[in-house]
C-alpha positions in Angstrom: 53.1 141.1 45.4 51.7 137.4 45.0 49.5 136.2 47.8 49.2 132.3 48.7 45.6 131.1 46.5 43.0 130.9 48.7 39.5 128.6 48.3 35.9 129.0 49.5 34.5 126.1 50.5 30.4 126.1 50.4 28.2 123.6 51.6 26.5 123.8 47.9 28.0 123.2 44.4 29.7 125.8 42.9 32.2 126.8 40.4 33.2 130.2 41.9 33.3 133.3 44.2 33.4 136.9 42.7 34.5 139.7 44.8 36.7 142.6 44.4 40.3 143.6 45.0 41.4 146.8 45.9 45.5 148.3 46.4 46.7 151.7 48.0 50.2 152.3 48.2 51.7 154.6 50.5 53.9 156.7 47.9 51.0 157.7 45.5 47.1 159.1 46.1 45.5 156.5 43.9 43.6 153.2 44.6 43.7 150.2 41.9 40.6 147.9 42.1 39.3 145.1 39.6 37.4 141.7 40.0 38.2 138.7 41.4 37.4 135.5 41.3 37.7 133.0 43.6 37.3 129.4 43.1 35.0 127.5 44.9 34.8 123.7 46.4 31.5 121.8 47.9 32.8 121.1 51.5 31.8 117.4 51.5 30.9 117.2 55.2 27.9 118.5 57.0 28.1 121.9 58.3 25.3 122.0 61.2 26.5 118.9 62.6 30.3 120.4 62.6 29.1 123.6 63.7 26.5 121.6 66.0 28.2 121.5 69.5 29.3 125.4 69.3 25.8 126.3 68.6 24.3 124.5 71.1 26.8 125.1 74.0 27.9 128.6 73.0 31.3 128.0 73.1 30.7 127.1 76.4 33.5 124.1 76.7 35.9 126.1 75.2 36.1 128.8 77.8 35.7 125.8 80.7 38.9 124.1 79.2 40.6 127.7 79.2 39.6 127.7 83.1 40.8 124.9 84.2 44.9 125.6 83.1 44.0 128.7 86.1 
């Protein structure tokens, strides 16, 4: 079965992501694995300033927005 591509984006040049895949079925014993590799894109954006604001509140405003629908 084809998946949808998928990208890992890093906050540091590089080319690629090697991993492994792995298939069972449920009408034979075996398991099927090989590598994979993934390609890779620098995320051009800063991620401790994204991630800023959930680190420092601890998610904080999220769960006071979710209280104030009650």
């Amino acid at each position: 079965m084809a998946l949808d591509p998928i990208t890992v984006y890093s906050s540091q040049a590089a080319d690629s992501f090697v991993s492994e895949w792995r298939a069972t079925a449920t009408n034979v014993s075996s398991k099927v694995q090989g590598p994979l590799s993934i390609p890779a894109q620098r995320l051009e954006v800063d991620l401790l300033e994204v991630l800023r604001p959930v680190l420092v509140n601890g998610g904080d405003d999220a769960e006071k927005e979710e209280g104030r629908d009650n």
